[in-house]
C-alpha positions in Angstrom: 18.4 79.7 13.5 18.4 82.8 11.5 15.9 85.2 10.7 14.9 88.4 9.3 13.8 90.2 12.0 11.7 93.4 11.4 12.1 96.4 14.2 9.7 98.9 15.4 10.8 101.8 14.4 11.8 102.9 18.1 14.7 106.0 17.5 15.6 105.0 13.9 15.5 106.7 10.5 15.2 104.8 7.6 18.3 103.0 6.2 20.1 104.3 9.6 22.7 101.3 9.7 23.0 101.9 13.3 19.4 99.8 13.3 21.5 96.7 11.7 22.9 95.4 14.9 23.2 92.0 16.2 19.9 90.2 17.4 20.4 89.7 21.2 19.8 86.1 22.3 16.3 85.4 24.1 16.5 86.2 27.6 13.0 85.1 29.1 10.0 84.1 26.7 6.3 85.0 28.2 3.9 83.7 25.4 3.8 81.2 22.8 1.4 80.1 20.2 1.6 78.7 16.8 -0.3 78.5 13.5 -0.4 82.6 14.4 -1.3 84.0 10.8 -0.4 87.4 9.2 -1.4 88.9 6.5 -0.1 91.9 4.2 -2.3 92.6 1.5 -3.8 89.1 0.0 0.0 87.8 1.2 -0.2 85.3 4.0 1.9 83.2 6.1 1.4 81.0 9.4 4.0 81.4 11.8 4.9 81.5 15.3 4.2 84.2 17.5 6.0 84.9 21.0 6.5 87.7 23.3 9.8 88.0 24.8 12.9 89.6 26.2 16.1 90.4 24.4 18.4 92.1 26.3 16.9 94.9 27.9 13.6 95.2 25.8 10.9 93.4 25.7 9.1 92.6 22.3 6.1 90.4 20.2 8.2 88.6 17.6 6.3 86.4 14.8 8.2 83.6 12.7 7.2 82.1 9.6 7.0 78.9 8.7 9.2 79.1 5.8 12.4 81.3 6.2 12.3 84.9 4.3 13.6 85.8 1.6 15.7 88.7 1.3 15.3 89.6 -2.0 11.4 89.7 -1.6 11.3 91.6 1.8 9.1 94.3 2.4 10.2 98.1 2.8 9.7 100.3 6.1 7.0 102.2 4.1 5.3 99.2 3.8 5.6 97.9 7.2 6.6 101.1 9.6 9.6 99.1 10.2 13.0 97.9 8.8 14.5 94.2 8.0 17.8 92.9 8.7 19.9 91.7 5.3 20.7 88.2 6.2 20.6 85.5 3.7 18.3 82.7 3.3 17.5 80.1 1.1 13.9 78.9 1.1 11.7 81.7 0.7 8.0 83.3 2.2 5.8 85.6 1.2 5.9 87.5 4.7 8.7 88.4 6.9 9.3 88.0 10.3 8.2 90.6 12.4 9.3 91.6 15.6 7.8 95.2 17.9 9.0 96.4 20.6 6.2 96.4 23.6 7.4 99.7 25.0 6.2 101.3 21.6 2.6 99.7 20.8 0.0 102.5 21.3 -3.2 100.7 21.0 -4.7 96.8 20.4 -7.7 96.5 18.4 -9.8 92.7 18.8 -12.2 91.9 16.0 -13.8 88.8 15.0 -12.1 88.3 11.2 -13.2 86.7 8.6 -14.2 82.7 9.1 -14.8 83.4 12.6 -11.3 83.5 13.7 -10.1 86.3 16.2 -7.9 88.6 15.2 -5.6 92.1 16.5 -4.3 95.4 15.1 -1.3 96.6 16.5 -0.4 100.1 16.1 2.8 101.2 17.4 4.8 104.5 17.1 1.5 106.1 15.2 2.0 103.4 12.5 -0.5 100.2 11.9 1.1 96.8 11.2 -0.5 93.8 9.6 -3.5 92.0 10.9 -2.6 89.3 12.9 -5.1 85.7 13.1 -4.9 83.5 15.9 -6.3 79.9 15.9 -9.0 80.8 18.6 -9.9 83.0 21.2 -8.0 82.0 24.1 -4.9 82.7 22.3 -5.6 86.1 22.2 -7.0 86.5 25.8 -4.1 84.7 26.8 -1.7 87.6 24.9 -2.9 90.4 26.1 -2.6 89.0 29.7 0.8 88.9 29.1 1.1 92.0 27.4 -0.1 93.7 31.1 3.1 92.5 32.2 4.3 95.4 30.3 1.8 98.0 29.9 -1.4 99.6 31.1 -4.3 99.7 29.2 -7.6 101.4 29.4 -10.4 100.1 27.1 -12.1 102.0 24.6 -15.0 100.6 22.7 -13.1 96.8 21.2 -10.0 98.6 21.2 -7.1 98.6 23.9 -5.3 102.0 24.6 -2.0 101.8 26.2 -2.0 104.3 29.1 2.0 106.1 27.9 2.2 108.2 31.4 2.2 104.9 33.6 5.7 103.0 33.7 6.0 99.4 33.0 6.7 97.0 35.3 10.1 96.4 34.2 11.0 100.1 34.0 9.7 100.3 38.0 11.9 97.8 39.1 14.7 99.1 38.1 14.0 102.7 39.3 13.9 100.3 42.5 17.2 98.5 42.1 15.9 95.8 43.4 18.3 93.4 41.5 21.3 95.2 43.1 21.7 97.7 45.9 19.2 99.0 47.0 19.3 102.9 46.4 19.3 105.5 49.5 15.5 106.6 48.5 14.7 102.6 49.0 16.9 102.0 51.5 15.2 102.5 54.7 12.0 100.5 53.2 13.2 97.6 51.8 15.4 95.0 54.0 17.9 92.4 52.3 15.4 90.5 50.3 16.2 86.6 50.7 14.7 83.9 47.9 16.0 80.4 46.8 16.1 81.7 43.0 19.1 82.9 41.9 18.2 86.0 40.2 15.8 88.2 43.0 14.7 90.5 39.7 13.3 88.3 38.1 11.4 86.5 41.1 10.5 90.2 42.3 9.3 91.0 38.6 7.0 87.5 38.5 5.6 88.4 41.4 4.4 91.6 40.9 3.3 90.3 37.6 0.5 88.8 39.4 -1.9 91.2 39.5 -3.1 91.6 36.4 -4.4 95.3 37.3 -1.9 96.2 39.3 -2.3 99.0 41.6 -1.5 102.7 40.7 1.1 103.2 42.7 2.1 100.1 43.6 5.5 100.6 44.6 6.2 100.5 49.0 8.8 103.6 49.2 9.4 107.2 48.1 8.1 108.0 45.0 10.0 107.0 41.8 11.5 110.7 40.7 11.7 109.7 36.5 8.3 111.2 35.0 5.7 109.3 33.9 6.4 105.8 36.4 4.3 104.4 38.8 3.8 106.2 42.3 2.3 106.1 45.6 3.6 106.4 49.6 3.9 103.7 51.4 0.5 104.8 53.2 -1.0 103.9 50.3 -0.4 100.3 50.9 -0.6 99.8 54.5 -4.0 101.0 54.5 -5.3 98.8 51.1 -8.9 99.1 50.5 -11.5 95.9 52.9 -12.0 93.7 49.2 -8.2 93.6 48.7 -7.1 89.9 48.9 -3.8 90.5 50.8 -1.5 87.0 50.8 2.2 88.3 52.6 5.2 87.2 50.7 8.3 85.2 52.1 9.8 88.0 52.5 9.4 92.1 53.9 7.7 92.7 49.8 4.2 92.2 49.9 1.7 91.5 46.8 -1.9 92.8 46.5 -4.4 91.2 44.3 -7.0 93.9 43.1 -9.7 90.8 41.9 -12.9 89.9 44.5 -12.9 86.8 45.7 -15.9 84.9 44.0 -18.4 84.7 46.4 -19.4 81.2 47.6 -22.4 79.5 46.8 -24.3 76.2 48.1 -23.2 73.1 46.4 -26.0 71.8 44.3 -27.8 68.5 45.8 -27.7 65.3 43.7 -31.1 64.2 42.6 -32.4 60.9 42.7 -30.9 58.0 40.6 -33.0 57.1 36.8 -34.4 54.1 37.5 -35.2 51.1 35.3 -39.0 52.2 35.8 -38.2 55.8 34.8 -36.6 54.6 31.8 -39.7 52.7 31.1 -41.5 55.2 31.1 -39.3 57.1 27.9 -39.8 53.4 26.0 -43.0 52.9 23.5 -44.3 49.5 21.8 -41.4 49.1 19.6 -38.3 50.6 21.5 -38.0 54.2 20.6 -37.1 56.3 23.5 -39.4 59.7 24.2 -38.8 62.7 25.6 -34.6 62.8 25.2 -33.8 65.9 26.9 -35.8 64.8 30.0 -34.1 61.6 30.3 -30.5 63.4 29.7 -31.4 66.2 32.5 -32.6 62.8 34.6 -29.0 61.4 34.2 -26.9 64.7 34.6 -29.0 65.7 38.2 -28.7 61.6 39.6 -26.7 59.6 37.1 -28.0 56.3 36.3 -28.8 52.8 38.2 -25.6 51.0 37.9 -27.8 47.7 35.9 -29.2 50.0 33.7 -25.8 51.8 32.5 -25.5 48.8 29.7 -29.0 50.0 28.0 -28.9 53.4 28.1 -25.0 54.1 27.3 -25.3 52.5 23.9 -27.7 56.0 23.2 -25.3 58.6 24.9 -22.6 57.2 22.9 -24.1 57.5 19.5 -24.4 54.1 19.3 -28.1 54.0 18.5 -30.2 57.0 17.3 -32.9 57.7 20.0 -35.4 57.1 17.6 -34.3 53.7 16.7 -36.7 50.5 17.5 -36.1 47.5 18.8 -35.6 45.5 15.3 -33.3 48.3 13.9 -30.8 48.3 16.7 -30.7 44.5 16.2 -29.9 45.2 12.7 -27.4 48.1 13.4 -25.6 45.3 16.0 -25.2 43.1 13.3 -23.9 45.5 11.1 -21.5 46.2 13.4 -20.3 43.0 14.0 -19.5 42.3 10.3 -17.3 45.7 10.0 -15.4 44.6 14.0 -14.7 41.4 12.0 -13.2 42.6 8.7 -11.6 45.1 10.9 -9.6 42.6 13.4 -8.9 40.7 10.4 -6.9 43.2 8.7 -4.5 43.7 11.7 -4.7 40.0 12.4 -3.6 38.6 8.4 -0.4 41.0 8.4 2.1 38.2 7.5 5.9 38.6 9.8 7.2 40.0 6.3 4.9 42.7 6.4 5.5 43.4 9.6 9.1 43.8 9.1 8.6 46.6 6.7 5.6 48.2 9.1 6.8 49.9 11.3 4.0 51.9 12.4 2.4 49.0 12.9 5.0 47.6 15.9 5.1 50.6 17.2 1.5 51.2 18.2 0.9 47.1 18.8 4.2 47.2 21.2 2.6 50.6 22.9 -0.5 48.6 23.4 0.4 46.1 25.0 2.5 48.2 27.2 -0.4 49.8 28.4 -2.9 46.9 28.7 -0.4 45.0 31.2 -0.7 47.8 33.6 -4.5 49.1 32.8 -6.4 48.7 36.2 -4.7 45.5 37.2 -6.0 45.8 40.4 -9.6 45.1 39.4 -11.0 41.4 39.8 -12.0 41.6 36.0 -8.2 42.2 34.7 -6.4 40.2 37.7 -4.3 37.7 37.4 -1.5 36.5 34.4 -2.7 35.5 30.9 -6.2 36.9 31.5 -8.6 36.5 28.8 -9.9 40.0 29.3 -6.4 41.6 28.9 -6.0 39.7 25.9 -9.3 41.4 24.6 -8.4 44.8 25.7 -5.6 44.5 23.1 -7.6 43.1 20.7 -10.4 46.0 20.7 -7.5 48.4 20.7 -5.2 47.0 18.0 -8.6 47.0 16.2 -9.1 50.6 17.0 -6.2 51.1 15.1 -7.0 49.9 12.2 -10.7 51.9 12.6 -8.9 55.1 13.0 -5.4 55.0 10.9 -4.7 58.8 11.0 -4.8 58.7 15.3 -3.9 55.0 15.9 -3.2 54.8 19.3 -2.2 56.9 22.0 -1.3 56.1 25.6 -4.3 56.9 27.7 -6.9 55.5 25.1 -6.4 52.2 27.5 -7.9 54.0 30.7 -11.1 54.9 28.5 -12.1 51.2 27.4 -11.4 49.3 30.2 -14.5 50.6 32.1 -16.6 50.3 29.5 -15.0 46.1 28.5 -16.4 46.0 32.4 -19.3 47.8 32.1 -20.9 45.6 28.7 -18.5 42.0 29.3 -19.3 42.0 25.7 -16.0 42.6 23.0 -18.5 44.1 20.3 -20.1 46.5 22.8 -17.6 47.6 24.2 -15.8 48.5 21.2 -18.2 50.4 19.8 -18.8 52.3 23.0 -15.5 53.2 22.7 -15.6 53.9 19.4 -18.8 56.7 20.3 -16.6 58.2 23.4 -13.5 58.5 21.2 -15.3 60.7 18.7 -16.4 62.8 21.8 -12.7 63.2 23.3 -10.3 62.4 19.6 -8.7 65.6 19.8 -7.3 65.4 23.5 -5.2 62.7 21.7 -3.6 64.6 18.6 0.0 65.0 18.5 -0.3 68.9 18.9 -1.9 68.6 22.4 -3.9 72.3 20.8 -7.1 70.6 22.3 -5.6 69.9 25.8 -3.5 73.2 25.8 -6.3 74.7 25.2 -8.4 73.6 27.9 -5.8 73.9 30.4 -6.0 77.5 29.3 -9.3 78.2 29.7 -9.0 76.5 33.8 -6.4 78.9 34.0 -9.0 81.3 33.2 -11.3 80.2 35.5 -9.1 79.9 38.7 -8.0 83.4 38.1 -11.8 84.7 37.8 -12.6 82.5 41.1 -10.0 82.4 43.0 -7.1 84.9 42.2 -4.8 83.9 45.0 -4.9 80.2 44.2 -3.7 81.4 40.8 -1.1 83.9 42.4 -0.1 81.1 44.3 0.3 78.8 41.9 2.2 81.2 39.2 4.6 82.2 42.2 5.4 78.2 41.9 6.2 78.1 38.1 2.0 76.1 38.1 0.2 78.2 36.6 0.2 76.2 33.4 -1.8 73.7 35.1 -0.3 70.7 33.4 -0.5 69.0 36.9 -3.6 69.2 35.5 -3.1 67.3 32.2 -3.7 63.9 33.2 -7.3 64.7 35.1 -8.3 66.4 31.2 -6.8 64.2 28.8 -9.1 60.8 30.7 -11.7 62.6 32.0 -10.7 62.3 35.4 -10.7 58.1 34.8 -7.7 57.9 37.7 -9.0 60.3 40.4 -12.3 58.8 41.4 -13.3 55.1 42.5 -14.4 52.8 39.9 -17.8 52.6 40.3 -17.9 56.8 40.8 -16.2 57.2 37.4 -19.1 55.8 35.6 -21.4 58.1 37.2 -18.9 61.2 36.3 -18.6 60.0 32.9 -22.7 60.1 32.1 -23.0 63.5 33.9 -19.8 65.1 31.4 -22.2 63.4 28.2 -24.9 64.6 29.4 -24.3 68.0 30.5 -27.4 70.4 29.6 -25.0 73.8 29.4 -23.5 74.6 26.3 -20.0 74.3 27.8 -16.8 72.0 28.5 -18.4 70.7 31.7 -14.7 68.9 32.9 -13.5 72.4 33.3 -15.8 73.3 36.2 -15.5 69.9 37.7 -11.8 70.1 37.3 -12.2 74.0 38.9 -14.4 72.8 41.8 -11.7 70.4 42.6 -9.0 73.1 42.5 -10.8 75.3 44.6 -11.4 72.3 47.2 -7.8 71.8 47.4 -6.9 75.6 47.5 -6.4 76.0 51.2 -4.3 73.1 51.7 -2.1 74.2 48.6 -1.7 78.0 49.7 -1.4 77.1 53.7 1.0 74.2 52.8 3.0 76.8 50.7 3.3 74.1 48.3 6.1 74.2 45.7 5.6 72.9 42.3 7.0 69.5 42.9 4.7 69.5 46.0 1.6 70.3 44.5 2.4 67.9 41.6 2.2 65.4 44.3 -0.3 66.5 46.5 -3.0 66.3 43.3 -1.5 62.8 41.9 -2.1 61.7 45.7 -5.7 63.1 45.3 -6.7 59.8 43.1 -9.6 57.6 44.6 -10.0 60.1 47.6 -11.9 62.4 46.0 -15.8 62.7 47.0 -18.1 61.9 43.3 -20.8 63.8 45.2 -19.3 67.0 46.6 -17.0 67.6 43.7 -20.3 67.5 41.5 -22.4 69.6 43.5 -19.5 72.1 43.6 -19.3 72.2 40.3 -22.8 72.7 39.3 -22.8 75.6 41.8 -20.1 77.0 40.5 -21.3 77.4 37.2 -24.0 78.8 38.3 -22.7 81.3 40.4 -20.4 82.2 37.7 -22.7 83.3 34.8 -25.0 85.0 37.3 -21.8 87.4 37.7 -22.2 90.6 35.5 -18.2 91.5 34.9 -18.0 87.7 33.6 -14.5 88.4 31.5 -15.5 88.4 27.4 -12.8 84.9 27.2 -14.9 82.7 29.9 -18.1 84.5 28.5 -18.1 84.0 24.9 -15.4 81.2 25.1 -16.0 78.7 28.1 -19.9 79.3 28.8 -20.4 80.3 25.4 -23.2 82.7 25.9 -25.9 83.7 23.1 -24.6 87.7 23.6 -21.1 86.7 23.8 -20.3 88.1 20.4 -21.4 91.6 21.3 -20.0 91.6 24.9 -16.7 93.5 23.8 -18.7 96.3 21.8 -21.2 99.2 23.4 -24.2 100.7 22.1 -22.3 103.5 20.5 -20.1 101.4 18.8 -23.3 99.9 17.2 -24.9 102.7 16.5 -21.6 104.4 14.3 -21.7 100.6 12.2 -25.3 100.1 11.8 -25.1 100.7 8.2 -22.2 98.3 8.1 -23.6 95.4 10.1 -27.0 95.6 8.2 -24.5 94.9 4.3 -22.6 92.2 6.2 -24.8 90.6 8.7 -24.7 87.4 6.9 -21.3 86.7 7.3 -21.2 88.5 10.7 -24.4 86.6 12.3 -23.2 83.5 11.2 -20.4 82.9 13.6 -22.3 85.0 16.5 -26.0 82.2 16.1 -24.1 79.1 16.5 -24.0 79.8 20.3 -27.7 79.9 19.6 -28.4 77.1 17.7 -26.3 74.3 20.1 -27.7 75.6 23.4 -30.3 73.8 25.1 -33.8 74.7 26.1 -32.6 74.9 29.7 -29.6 76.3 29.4 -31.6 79.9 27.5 -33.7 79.2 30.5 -30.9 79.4 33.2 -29.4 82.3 31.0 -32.9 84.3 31.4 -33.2 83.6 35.2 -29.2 84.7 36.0 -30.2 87.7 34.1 -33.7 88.4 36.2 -31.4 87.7 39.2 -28.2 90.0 38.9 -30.4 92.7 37.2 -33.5 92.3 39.8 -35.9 92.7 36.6 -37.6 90.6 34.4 -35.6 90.3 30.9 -37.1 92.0 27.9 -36.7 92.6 24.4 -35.1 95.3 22.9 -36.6 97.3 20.0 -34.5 98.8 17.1 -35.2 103.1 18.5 -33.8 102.1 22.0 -30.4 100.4 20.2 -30.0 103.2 17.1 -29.9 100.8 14.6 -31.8 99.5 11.6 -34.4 97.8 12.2 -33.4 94.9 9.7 -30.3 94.7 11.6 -31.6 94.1 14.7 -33.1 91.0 13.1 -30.7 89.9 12.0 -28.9 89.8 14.9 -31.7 88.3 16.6 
């Protein structure tokens, strides 16, 4: 592919046509992330945005959609940098744009408009377009990468790059370390031996580890060019007590500058809700009382396994709470009528139909792939030309036809078969399924943006937790967790026993935090297992089958009391990062995490003219979180600060008073 490329302006003049070389082919690509939007003006184009290696440089390239035109391109005035003149026959309103890393000065993170997150890059003195990503992460994500690079120190919501420390890549090669090793290095470093066939590159990855890598990193003499990295070797024999220090395979060792998380009690299960609990939530005509009481009852014990088949039909939005007896009658029978028209449909398609429907075969031939080899093993789907495999397809191929724009999608089989055993009733189980799909449709769209995303955000959280695990599992080429996809995309439906899975399932629904529950369970898991996969020394393909071997021997019980305890212990941290903050637990002050008092103070007057649009995006944390969870936020608080939370008046913050409200 061909595109217009647009250069920082590094040592170039304008029009210099020693600028016009050839584009270098991609030698190692960091980052990725798509629907990345940039606008110039009121001009705007999604794209792709990437950070990678050409040659000898390293750069942040972004791709449009549609190719550029070259007779609408935009000049280095413009831009602060130059285009190549290649032809193209589609056009786009922006160009691609490509920086070099070594020349950005500082990032700038705001909340845009909508909502969505947004940077400003200045490089070489000059400010480029604002660029929108899709959603937080994907900027958290970047700028983890960009410290592969570069050293920044944080001023206010804006990222300064630190110009008088050296870059990784620019230290290792003062070192040599791909070659011979130079006569300064000589005498400290010994023939470095590694399976991989290019020792820079391993060398680099794994010093790309710590994220806040030490001043003076480097074991040796110091580097002589101004301006790199230095220390003695003293400085790293001798590291600091809180230093997690993990040797490598080889004389080069690796320092983690992140704290350990410290460990907390898992949280003990309560008592099972009973049939004579839920009694107690029932009046005269079948409404149930008191909804957040009986959810809490079900996260903390999980239900009596005879009284799943009542109470699911509410958790799955089934039935409104408030519902009575006669109406959930009527509601059943509704239902009935619209499972009929809808089997019907699939059923009536004559073989001349089917010849031109090829959508059709293709998800009915994918079903009953799936439903021949859907827990098998279990009495209620044993045997050949079982009527309750026969159903399963039915209630999918119906599915189907209920949800045309998803259809289905392997995996959707592992959700209804527990629930087809749990009701023994087509109808109920089939609108169950219907009420858990809405919860989980998007871990089943083509893009994967959903699951992506939360394999992400546990990337995130093993770092914060457990930064050697996560060293660990980067050094393997696993730090994109997808060994992890499996246990997100079912909701862990293959790694416990049958009758746990139920239990699992009610506690995700009913979760009373304000938060992606599976991640900490998936987390607590992780962080069970992390001793056997760092002692073990596990390789990719090993720890790939290390956690597939994990299925059914996992304990329901301690993996949940972990994982309550862990996210505990994790918002009552106060240097919780702003991604897991505002992001994963999604707390009320997550919006203003990133910005101090000062900051505030200098945009009072600004705030108070756009509050509306600003609070809007800033109270929805608000709104969805539960009683207890503003609770739990108000004890952690009390707890980490050793004082009894308070308001804050408008004269202690600087600002208008109005604002303050509105904030509030």
């Amino acid at each position: 592919l061909q595109h217009y490329f647009i250069q920082s302006n590094l040592s170039m003049n304008e029009g210099d046509d020693s600028a016009r070389d050839e584009i270098q082919p991609v030698r190692k690509r960091y980052y990725e992330e798509y629907d990345v939007e940039i606008f110039h003006g009121e001009k705007g184009n999604s794209g792709t945005l990437a950070v990678l290696e050409r040659g000898e440089q390293a750069f942040i390239e972004w791709t449009p959609f549609k190719s550029y035109d070259v007779n609408n391109h935009m000049s280095f005035d413009e831009w602060g940098v130059i285009a190549h003149d290649t032809v193209q026959e589609e056009s786009s309103t922006i160009p691609p744009l490509q920086v070099a890393i070594a020349t950005i000065d500082s990032i700038k993170q705001e909340i845009g408009e909508k909502g969505r997150p947004c940077i400003i890059i200045t490089a070489n003195c000059k400010r480029l377009p604002i660029i929108y990503f899709p959603k937080l992460d994907s900027v958290y994500r970047l700028i983890q990468c960009l410290k592969r690079f570069l050293c920044f120190f944080r001023r206010k919501d804006t990222l300064l790059v630190d110009h008088s420390k050296a870059g990784l890549h620019s230290v290792m090669k003062e070192l040599n370390l791909g070659g011979t090793a130079s006569s300064n290095n000589a005498s400290v470093y010994k023939k470095i031996s590694y399976d991989f066939q290019d020792v820079y590159d391993v060398t680099l990855s794994g010093l790309s580890k710590v994220t806040n890598f030490l001043r003076g990193s480097v074991v040796g003499k110091p580097v002589s060019r101004p301006g790199a990295c230095q220390s003695t070797a003293a400085g790293l024999q001798s590291p600091p007590e809180h230093l997690t220090h993990r040797p490598a395979e080889s004389d080069f060792e690796l320092y983690d500058v992140r704290k350990p998380l410290p460990r907390s009690s898992p949280v003990e299960r309560d008592a099972l809700f009973t049939r004579a609990l839920w009694e107690t939530h029932l009046d005269g005509e079948g409404r149930v009382h008191r909804v957040k009481e009986l959810q809490d009852r079900v996260f903390g014990g999980g239900c009596e396994a005879d009284l799943r088949a009542e109470v699911w039909p509410f958790l799955l939005n089934m039935f409104p709470w408030e519902s009575t007896l006669e109406e959930r009658s009527r509601i059943m029978e509704e239902k009935r009528q619209e499972y009929e028209v809808l089997t019907n449909q699939w059923k009536s398609i004559t073989p001349n139909q089917l010849k031109r429907f090829t959508l059709h075969r293709d998800r009915e031939a994918l079903v009953e792939k799936d439903v021949l080899r859907t827990d098998r093993t279990l009495e209620f789907y044993k045997g050949p030309d079982n009527p309750h495999v026969t159903a399963l397809h039915e209630m999918l191929m119906t599915y189907c036809q209920y949800n045309f724009d998803l259809g289905y999608v392997q995996g959707m089989s592992d959700l209804l078969a527990p629930l087809y055993v749990l009701f023994n009733d087509k109808l109920l189980a089939f609108w169950a399924f219907v009420g858990y799909m809405d919860m989980v449709e998007d871990h089943f769209f083509m893009d994967q943006q959903k699951i992506q995303g939360k394999l992400a955000d546990l990337s995130s959280l093993i770092y914060y937790c457990d930064s050697e695990l996560y060293n660990h599992l980067e050094k393997e080429d696993s730090s994109n967790f997808f060994f992890c996809f499996r246990w997100l995309l079912i909701n862990f439906k293959r790694e416990f026993k049958d009758t746990d899975i139920l239990e699992l399932w009610e506690v995700i629904w009913t979760c009373p935090y304000n938060t992606d529950y599976s991640l900490f369970i998936a987390t607590a898991i992780l962080l069970q297992e992390r001793d056997a996969i760092i002692s073990g020394n596990m390789s990719f393909s090993q720890i790939l089958k290390y956690i597939n071997d994990l299925s059914q021997q996992l304990d329901l019980h301690k993996v949940l009391g972990n994982a309550e305890s862990l996210f505990h212990n994790i918002r009552s941290q106060p240097d919780i990062p702003f991604n897991i903050r505002s992001h994963i637990l999604r707390l009320v002050d997550s919006a203003m995490s990133s910005l101090d008092s000062a900051h505030v103070n200098s945009h009072a007057a600004e705030v108070t003219q756009d509050a509306s649009r600003d609070t809007l995006d800033m109270s929805r944390d608000t709104i969805d979180m539960s009683p207890r969870d503003q609770e739990s936020i108000a004890r952690d608080q009390e707890s980490s600060s050793g004082e009894p939370s308070r308001e804050v008046n408008a004269a202690e913050l600087g600002v208008d008073p109005a604002s303050v409200l509105l904030l509030q």
